[in-house]
LOSEKOL-242663 format. One line per field, with one value per residue (C-alpha): x, z, y; residue number from 1; residue in one letter. Coordinates in steps of 0.2 Angstrom, whole numbers, plus 5000, padded with zeros to 4 digits. Last residue first. Layout:
N
u <- [X:...]
w <- [Z:...]
v <- [Y:...]
k <- [NUM:...]
r <- [A:...]
***
This chain:
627
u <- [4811:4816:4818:4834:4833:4842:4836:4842:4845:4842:4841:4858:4851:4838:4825:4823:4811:4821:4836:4832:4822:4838:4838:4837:4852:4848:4830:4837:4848:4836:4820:4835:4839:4821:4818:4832:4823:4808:4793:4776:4783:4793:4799:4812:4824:4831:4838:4835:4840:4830:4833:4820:4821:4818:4816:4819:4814:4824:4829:4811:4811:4796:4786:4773:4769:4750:4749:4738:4749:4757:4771:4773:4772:4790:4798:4792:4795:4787:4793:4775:4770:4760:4752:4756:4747:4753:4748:4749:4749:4750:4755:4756:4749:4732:4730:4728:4723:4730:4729:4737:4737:4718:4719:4737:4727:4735:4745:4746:4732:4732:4736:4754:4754:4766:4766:4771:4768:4773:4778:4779:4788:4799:4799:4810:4814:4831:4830:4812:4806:4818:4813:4795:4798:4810:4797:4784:4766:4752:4737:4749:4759:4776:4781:4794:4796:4796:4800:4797:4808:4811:4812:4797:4800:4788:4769:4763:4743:4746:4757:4748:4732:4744:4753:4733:4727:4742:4739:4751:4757:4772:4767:4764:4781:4782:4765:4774:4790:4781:4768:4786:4794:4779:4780:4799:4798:4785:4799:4814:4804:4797:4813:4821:4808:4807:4826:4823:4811:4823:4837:4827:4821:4838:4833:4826:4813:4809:4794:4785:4783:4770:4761:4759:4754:4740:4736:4736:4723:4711:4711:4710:4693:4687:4691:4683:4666:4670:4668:4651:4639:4642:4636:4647:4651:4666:4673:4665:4662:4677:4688:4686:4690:4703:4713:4714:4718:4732:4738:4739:4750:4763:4763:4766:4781:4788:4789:4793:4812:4822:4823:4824:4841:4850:4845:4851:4867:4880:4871:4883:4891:4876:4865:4879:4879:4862:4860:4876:4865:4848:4855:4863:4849:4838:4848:4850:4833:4828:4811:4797:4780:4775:4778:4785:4799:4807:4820:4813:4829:4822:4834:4830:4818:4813:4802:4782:4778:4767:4779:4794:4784:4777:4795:4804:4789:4791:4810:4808:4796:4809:4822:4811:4805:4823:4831:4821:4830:4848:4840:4833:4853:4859:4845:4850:4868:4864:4853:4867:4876:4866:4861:4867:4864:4846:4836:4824:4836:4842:4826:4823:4843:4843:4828:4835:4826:4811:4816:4800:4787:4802:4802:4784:4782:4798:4785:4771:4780:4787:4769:4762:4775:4776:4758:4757:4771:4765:4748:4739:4752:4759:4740:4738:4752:4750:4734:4735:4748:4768:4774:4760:4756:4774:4767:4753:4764:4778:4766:4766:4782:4784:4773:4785:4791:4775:4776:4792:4784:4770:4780:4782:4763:4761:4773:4761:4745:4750:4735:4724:4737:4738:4721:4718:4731:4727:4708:4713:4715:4728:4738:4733:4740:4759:4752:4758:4775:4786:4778:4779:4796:4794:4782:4791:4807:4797:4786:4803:4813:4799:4798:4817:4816:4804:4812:4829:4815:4811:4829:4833:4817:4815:4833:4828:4809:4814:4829:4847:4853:4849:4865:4874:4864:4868:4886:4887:4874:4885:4900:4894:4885:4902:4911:4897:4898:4916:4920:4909:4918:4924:4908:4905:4886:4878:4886:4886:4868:4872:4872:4855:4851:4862:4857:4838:4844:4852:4843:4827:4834:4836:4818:4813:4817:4812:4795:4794:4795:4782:4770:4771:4771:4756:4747:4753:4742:4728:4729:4729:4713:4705:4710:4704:4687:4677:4683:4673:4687:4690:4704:4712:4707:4714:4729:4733:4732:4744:4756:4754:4757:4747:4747:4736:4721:4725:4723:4711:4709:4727:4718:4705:4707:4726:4732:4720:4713:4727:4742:4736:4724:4731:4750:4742:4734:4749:4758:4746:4744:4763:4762:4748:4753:4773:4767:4754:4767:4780:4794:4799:4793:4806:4804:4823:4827:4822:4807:4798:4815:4815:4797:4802:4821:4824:4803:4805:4813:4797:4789:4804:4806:4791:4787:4803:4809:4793:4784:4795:4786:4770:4772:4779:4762:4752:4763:4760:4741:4741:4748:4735:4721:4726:4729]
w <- [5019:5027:5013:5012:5003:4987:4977:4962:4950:4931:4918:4911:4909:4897:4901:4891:4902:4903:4905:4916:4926:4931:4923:4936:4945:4962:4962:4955:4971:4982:4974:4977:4992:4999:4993:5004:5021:5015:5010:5016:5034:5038:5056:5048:5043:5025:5017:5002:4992:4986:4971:4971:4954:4952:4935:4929:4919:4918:4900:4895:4881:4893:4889:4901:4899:4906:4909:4896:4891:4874:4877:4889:4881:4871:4886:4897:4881:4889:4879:4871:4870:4890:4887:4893:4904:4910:4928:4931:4945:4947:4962:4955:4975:4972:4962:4944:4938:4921:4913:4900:4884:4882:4868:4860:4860:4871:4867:4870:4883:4902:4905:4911:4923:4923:4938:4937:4951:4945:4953:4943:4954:4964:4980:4994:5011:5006:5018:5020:5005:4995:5008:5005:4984:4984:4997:4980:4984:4984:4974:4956:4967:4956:4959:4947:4953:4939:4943:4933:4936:4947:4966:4979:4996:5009:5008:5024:5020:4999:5005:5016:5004:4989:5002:5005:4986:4980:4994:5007:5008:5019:5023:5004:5001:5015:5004:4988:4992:4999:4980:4971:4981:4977:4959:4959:4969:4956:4942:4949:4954:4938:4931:4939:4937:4918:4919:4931:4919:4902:4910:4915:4897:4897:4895:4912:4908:4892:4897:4901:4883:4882:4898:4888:4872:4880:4888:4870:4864:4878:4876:4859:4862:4872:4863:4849:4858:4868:4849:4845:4854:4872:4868:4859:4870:4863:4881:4892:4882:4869:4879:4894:4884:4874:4892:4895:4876:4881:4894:4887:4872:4888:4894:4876:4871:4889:4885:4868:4868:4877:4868:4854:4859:4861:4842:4836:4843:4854:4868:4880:4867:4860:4876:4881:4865:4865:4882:4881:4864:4874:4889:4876:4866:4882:4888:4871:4870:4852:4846:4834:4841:4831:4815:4804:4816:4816:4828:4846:4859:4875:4890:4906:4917:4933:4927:4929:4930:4916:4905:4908:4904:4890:4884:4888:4880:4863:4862:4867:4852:4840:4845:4845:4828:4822:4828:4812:4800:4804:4803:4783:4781:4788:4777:4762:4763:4767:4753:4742:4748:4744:4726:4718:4726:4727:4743:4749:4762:4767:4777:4785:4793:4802:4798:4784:4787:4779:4761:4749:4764:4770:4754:4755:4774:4769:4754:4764:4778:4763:4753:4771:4775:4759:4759:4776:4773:4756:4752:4768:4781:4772:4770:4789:4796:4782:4789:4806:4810:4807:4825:4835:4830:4832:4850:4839:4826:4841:4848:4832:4832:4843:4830:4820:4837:4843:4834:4844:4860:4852:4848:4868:4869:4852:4856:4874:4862:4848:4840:4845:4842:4825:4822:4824:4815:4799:4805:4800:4781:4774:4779:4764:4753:4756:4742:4733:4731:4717:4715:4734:4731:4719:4729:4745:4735:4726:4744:4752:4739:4738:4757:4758:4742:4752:4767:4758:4751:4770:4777:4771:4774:4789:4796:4792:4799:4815:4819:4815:4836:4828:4820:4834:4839:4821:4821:4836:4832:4815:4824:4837:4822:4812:4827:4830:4814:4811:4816:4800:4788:4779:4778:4765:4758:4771:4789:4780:4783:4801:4798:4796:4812:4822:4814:4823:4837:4845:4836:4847:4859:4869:4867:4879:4896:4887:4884:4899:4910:4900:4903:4920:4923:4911:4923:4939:4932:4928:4946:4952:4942:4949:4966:4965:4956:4962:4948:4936:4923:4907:4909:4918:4901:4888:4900:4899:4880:4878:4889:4882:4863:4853:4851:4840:4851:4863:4850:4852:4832:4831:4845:4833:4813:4815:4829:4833:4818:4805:4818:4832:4820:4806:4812:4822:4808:4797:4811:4814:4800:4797:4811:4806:4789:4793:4807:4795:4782:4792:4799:4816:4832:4846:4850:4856:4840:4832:4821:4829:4828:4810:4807:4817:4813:4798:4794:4809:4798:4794:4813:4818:4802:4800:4812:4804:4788:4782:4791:4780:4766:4770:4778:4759:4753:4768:4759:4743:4745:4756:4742:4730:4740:4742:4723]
v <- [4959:4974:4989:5000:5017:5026:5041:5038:5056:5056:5069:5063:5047:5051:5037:5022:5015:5002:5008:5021:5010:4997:4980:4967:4958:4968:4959:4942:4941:4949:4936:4922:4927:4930:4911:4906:4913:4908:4916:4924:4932:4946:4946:4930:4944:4950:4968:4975:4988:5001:5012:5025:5036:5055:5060:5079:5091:5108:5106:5103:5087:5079:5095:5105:5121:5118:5101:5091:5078:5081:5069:5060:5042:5047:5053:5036:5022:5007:4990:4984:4966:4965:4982:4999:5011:5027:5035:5054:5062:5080:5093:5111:5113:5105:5092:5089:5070:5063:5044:5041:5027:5026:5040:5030:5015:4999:4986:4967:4966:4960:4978:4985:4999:5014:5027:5042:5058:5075:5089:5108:5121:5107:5104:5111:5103:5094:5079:5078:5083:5073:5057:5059:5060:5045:5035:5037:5046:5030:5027:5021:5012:5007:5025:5036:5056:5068:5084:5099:5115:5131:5128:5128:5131:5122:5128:5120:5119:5118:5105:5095:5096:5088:5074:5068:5068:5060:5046:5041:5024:5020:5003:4999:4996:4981:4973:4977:4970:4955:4954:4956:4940:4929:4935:4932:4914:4910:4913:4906:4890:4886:4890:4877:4864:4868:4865:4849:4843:4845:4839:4824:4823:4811:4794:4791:4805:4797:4788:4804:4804:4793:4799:4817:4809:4801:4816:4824:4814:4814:4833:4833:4824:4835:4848:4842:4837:4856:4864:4868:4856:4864:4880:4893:4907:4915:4918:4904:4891:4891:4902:4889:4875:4885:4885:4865:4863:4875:4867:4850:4858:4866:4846:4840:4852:4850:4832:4833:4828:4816:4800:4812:4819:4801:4798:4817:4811:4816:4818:4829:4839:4842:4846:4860:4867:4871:4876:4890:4897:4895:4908:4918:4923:4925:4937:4946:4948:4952:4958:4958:4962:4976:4977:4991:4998:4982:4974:4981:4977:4970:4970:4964:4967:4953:4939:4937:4953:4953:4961:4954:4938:4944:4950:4934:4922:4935:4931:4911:4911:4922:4906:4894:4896:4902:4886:4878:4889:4883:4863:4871:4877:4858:4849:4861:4855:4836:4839:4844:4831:4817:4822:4810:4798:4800:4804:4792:4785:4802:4803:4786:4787:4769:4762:4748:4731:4734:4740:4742:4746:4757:4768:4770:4776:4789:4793:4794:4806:4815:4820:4824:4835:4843:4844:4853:4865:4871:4881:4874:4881:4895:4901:4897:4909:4923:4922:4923:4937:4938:4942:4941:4925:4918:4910:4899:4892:4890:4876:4868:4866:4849:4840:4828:4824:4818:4799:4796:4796:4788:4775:4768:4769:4760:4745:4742:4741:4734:4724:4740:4754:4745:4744:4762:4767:4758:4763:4780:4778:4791:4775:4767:4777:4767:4756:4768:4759:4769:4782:4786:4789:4801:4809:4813:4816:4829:4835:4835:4846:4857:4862:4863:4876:4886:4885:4892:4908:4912:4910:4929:4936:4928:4932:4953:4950:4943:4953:4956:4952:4934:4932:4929:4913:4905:4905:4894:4883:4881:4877:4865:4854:4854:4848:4836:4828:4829:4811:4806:4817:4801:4794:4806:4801:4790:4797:4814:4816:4815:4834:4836:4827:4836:4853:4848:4839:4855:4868:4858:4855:4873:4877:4863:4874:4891:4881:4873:4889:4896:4885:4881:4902:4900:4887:4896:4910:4900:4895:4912:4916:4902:4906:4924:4921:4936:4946:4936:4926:4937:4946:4930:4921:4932:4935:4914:4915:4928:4918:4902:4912:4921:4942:4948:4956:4941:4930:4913:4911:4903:4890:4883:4879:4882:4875:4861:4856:4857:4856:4843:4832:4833:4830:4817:4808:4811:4801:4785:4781:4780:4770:4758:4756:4754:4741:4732:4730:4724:4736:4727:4736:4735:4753:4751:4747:4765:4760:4778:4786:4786:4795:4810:4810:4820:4824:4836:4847:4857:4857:4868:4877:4883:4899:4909:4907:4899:4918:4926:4921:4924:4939:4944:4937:4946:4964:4959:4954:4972:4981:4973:4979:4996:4998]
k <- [627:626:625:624:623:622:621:620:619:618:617:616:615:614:613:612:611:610:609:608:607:606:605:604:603:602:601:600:599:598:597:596:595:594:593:592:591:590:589:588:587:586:585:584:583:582:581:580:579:578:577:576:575:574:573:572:571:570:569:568:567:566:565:564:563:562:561:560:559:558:557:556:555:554:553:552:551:550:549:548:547:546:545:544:543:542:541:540:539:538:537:536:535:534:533:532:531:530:529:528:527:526:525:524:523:522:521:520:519:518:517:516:515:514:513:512:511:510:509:508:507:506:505:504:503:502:501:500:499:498:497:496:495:494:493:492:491:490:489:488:487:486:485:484:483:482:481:480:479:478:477:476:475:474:473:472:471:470:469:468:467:466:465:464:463:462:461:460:459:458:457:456:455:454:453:452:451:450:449:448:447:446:445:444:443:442:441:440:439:438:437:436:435:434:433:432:431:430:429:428:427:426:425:424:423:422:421:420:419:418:417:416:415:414:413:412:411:410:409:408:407:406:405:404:403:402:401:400:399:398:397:396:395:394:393:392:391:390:389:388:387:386:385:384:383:382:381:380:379:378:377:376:375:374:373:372:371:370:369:368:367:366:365:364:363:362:361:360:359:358:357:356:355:354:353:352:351:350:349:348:347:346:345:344:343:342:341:340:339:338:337:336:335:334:333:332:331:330:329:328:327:326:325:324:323:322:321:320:319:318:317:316:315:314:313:312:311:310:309:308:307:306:305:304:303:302:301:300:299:298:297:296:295:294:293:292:291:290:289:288:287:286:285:284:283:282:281:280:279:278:277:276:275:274:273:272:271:270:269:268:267:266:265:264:263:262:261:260:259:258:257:256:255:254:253:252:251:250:249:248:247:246:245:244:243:242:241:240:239:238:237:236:235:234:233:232:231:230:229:228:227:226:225:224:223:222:221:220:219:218:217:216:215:214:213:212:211:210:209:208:207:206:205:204:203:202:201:200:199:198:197:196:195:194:193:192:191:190:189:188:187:186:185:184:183:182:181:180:179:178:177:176:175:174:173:172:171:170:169:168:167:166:165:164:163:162:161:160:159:158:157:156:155:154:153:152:151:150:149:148:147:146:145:144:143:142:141:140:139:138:137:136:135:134:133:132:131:130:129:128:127:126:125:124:123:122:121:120:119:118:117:116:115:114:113:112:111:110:109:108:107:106:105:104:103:102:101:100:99:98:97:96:95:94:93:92:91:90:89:88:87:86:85:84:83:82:81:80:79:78:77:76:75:74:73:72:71:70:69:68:67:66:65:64:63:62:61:60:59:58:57:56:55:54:53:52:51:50:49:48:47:46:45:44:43:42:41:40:39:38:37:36:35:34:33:32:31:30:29:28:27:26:25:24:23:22:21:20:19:18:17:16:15:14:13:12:11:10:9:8:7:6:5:4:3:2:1]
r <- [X:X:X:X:X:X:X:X:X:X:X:X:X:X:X:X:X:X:X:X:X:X:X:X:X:X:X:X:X:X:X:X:X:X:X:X:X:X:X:X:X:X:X:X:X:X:X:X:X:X:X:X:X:X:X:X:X:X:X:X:X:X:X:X:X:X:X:X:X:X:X:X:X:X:X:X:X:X:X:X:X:X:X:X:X:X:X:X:X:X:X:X:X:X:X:X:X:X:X:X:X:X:X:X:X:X:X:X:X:X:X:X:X:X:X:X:X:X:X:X:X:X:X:X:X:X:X:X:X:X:X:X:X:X:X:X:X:X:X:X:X:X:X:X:X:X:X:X:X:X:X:X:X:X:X:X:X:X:X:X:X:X:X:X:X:X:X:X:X:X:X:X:X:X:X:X:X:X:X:X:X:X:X:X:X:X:X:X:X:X:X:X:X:X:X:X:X:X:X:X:X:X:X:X:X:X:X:X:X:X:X:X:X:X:X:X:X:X:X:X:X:X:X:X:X:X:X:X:X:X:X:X:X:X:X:X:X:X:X:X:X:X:X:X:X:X:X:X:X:X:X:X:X:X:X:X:X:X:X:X:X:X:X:X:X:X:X:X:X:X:X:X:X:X:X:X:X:X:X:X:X:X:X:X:X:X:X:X:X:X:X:X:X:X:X:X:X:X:X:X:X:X:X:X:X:X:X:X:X:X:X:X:X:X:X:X:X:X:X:X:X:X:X:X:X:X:X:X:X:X:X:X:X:X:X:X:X:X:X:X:X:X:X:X:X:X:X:X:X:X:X:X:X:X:X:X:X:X:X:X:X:X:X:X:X:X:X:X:X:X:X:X:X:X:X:X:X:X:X:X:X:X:X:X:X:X:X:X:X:X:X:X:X:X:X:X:X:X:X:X:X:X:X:X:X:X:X:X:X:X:X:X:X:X:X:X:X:X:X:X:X:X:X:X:X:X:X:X:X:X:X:X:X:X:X:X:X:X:X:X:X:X:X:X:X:X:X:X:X:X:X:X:X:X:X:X:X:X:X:X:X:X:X:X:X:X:X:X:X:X:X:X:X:X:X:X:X:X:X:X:X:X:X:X:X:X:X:X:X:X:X:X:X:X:X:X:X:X:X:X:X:X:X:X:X:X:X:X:X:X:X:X:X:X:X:X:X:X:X:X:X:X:X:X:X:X:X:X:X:X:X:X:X:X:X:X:X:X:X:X:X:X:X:X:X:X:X:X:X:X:X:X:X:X:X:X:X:X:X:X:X:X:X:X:X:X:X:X:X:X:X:X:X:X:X:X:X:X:X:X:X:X:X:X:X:X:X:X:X:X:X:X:X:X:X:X:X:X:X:X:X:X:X:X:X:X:X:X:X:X:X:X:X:X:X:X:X:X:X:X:X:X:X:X:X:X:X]
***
C-alpha cells in the first residue's frame, strides 16, 4: 500500500513538475527552430541546410538535456537540492581545507552564476508570451497591434499569482502542459507524415557536414540553435523542489518526444515550403485550429515563466543563505516539501524586468538575438564544476565520464562564443545586468568579511566573560536572556554594553549564534549545539542549512537547560543593530563600495523578521561600527 502511495505521490510530482520545471525548454519550439532561418542568419532553406540544422538541434537538445542534465549533473545534488549554487557548496565542502584560493574562486564562480541567471531570467516570460501571442499575426490579423498590449497584460497577471506557490501553480498549470505536450508531438507527427524524409536529420553527420560546408553560417545559427535549450539549466535548479525522478520520468515519458516529434515535423513542413520561415510553429498548425493553439500557446508561454520564476525563488534563498545576498523575505509555500518558496523581492524585481524588455523589444525576433548568453556561460560552469565532482568527489577514474565532459565542454564553448555575437544586439542588457549584480553581490561578501574583521576587535570569549562574572558577581534579575551574535567564539557587543550600562544580568544568559552549513538541511539531532558555563551563563550555537528559513523559537526548543522554554513569559532576545559609519583608516574596499555594502546593509531584513522572532519579546540594542 506504501509502495503504491509513493507511485501516486512521484506521479503527482510528475505532473506538477510539467507545470513547473518544463515550460521554459517546452515552448522553445515557438521561436527556437524559426530564428535559426531568420534573414539575418542568411542561410536559405535547401535540403541540406534544413537537414543539417534540424540535425543539428535535436542533437543538441540530446546532447545538453538528455546527457548532460539528466543522465549526469541532476545526479550531483547537494543532498537534494540542485541548482549553481547547490553544486558550488558540494564542491567547496569537498575541496582540502588548505585550498583557500581555490575555494574562493569556485565561489566567485557561483556568484557569476547566479548573477547571470537572475539577470537572463527576466526574458524568458518576456519572449516566451511574445512568441505565443504573435500567433494572432496568422489567424486574426486584425488583433495584430494588440500583440504587445495583450503580452504586457498577461505578464502582469502572471507574477501576482506566484505568492500561491510552487506546488499549488504546478498543479494547476501541470495538466495545460500536458495538453501543450500532446498537441506538439500530434502536429509534430502529422506533419512529418507528410515529408519523412525530414528522418534524416536524426543522422549526425547531417550536422556535421553542414557545420563543415558552412562554417561561418553555422556560428551565427548556433546562437539560434541554443534557444531550444535555455531551460535546461532550471531542470537542474528545480531539483530540490520536485526531486530526480519525477524530473527525468517527465522528461523521457513526454517532453523529449514532443520535442523531438515537433522540431521534425517543423523541419518537414519547411523541406515542403522553403521560402516561408517567418512563424515556423503556427505554420504546421491547421486552420482550423489557429486560435485555439494561439490560446494554448499563450497559456503553455504563462507556464514557461514559472521555470524561472520557482528557479530565481530557490537561487535568492541559497543565496541569502550562503551569505551571498543581504536578508530579505522568504515565505515557505508548502508544509509537505521542502524547498518550495516565494520571494516577493525577487517576484517583483523579474516582473518590472519583464515588462521593461517588452516594451523595449517589441518582438520575440528582437528578444532572441539577445537571449542565451547568460544561459550558456552559467551551463559552461557547471561542466567545469561536474569535472571536479566526477573525479574528485564520486571518484571515477579518468575513463568514466571526463571523455564526456570533456567533450561537452568543447561544446558548450562553442556555444558560448556563438552567442556572444548578440551583445550588439541587445544581450548587452543582459551583461551589464549580470555585470550589475555581480558587483552588488561581491561588494556584500567583501563588505560582510570588513564588518566581520572590525566586529571581531571586541572579541571576548564565552568562557572568559563567564569566569569574570562568577569572579565580580554583578546583580542578577529574574528571566532568560537571549542575546543574538554572528560570532559563534565571541560574547555579543549588545550583551557588553547591557552590562555596562544597566549592571545587572540576567538569571539565565544565553549566548545564540546561527550558522549556515554548505548543505541544504540539517538533522534535527545535529541541529544544536549547547555548552554550560559558569555563572547560569550558556552558549548555544544553531546550525541551519543553505535551503532552510531559520525558525529561532521553534529550534530552541527542548534544549537541555534546566527550566528552560523559548515560550517562557520572562524570555527575552537582545538584538545589536549597528549602524555604520565610513573612513579611509579602514582598508579592504573603496570608499564607494562601503556605500553600497552600508546601503544594502541598512536595507536588509531585520533578525526579528527573519528569524521569525516574537517581536513583542524583542529589545535592539543599538551601536555605531567604523568602517
Amino acid at each position: 500500500m506504501e509502495i503504491k502511495q509513493s507511485k501516486q505521490h512521484e506521479t503527482a510530482l510528475a505532473v506538477a513538475a510539467l507545470g513547473v520545471v518544463f515550460g521554459d525548454i517546452g515552448t522553445s519550439p515557438l521561436y527556437a527552430l524559426r530564428e535559426c532561418f531568420a534573414p539575418e542568419r542568411g542561410v536559405q532553406a535547401t535540403q541540406a541546410a534544413v537537414l543539417g540544422i534540424v540535425s543539428l538541434l535535436v542533437w543538441t537538445l540530446t546532447l545538453i538535456v538528455c546527457v548532460k542534465y539528466v543522465g549526469i549533473v541532476m545526479r550531483a545534488d547537494n543532498k537534494g537540492e540542485g541548482g549553481i549554487l547547490a553544486l558550488v557548496s558540494l564542491v567547496g565542502r569537498n575541496l582540502p581545507k588548505e585550498s583557500r584560493k581555490r575555494a574562493g574562486l569556485i565561489a566567485t564562480l557561483g556568484i557569476i552564476g547566479a548573477a547571470l541567471l537572475l539577470s537572463d531570467g527576466m526574458i524568458t516570460p518576456a519572449i516566451s508570451v511574445l512568441s505565443a501571442v504573435e500567433g494572432l499575426h496568422d489567424f486574426a490579423p486584425s488583433l495584430s497591434p494588440y500583440v504587445v498590449p495583450i503580452s504586457l497584460v498577461v505578464l502582469i497577471l502572471l507574477f501576482p499569482f506566484q505568492s500561491r506557490g510552487t506546488a499549488k501553480v504546478g498543479r494547476i498549470f501541470g495538466p495545460v502542459l500536458i495538453l501543450w505536450f500532446f498537441a506538439l508531438a500530434i502536429l509534430g507527427a502529422i506533419a512529418l507524415v507528410d515529408d519523412p524524409l525530414i528522418l534524416a536529420a536524426l543522422d549526425p553527420r547531417n550536422a556535421i557536414s553542414f557545420a563543415l560546408e558552412n562554417r561561418a553560417t553555422t556560428f551565427g545559427v548556433l546562437g539560434s540553435i541554443f534557444l531550444a535549450v535555455t531551460g535546461a539549466e532550471v531542470l537542474y535548479a528545480d531539483l530540490g523542489h520536485f526531486g530526480r525522478s519525477p524530473i527525468r520520468r517527465a522528461w523521457f515519458m513526454l517532453v523529449y518526444p514532443a520535442l523531438m516529434l515537433d522540431y521534425l515535423g517543423q523541419g518537414a513542413w519547411l523541406l515542403d515550403h522553403p521560402t516561408e520561415t517567418s512563424n515556423l510553429f503556427f505554420n504546421i498548425v491547421p486552420n482550423w485550429l489557429g486560435l485555439p493553439m494561439v490560446v494554448l500557446a499563450t497559456m503553455a508561454t504563462i507556464i514557461a515563466s514559472q521555470a524561472v520564476i520557482s528557479g530565481a525563488f530557490s537561487l535568492a534563498r541559497q543565496s541569502v543563505q550562503l551569505g551571498y545576498w543581504p536578508r530579505i523575505q522568504v515565505r515557505h509555500t508548502s508544509d509537505e516539501t521542502i524547498g518550495q518558496v516565494f520571494v516577493p523581492l525577487v517576484n517583483w524585481f523579474l516582473l518590472f524586468g519583464t515588462v521593461g524588455l517588452v516594451l523595449g523589444f517589441r518582438k520575440s525576433g528582437n528578444l532572441a538575438n539577445a537571449y542565451g548568453i547568460a544561459v550558456s556561460v552559467t551551463m559552461l560552469i557547471t561542466t567545469s564544476l561536474m569535472i571536479y565532482v566526477t573525479t574528485r568527489i564520486w571518484k571515477k577514474g579518468l575513463w568514466y565520464l571526463l571523455p564526456l565532459e570533456i567533450l561537452l565542454l568543447a561544446v558548450e564553448m562553442v556555444f558560448v562564443v556563438s552567442n556572444m555575437g548578440k551583445v550588439a544586439s541587445g544581450g548587452w542588457i543582459v551583461v551589464a545586468l549580470a555585470v550589475a549584480m555581480f558587483g552588488l553581490m561581491k561588494t556584500w561578501i567583501d563588505g560582510r568579511r570588513l564588518f566581520g574583521e572590525q566586529m571581531r576587535k571586541f572579541h571576548l570569549s564565552p568562557a572568559l566573560f563567564a569566569s569574570s562574572i562568577a569572579l565580580n558577581p554583578p546583580q542578577r534579575i529574574a528571566g532568560t536572556a537571549v542575546f543574538l551574535t554572528a560570532n559563534p567564539d565571541g560574547v555579543p557587543k549588545a550583551l557588553l554594553h547591557s552590562l555596562k550600562h544597566y549592571r545587572v544580568l540576567h538569571s539565565r544568559t544565553i549566548i545564540l549564534s546561527v550558522e549556515t552549513l554548505d548543505i541544504p538541511r540539517v538533522e534535527a539531532e545535529e541541529r544544536a549545539e549547547v555548552r554550560e558555563y559558569e555563572a547560569e551563563i550558556w552558549q548555544v550555537n544553531l546550525r541551519f542549512g543553505f535551503s532552510e528559513s531559520p525558525d529561532l523559537p521553534r529550534a530552541l526548543r527542548g534544549l537541555p537547560i534546566p527550566s528552560f522554554s523559548p515560550e517562557a513569559a520572562d524570555l527575552t532576545y537582545f538584538v545589536g543593530k549597528e549602524s555604520l559609519f565610513f573612513t579611509h583608516a579602514v582598508g579592504g574596499m573603496s570608499w564607494l563600495r562601503k556605500r553600497v555594502f552600508g546601503f544594502l546593509f541598512s536595507n536588509a531584513l531585520n533578525a526579528t523578521d527573519f528569524f521569525r522572532l516574537p517581536a513583542s519579546k524583542i529589545i535592539e540594542l543599538g551601536g555605531r561600527t567604523q568602517l
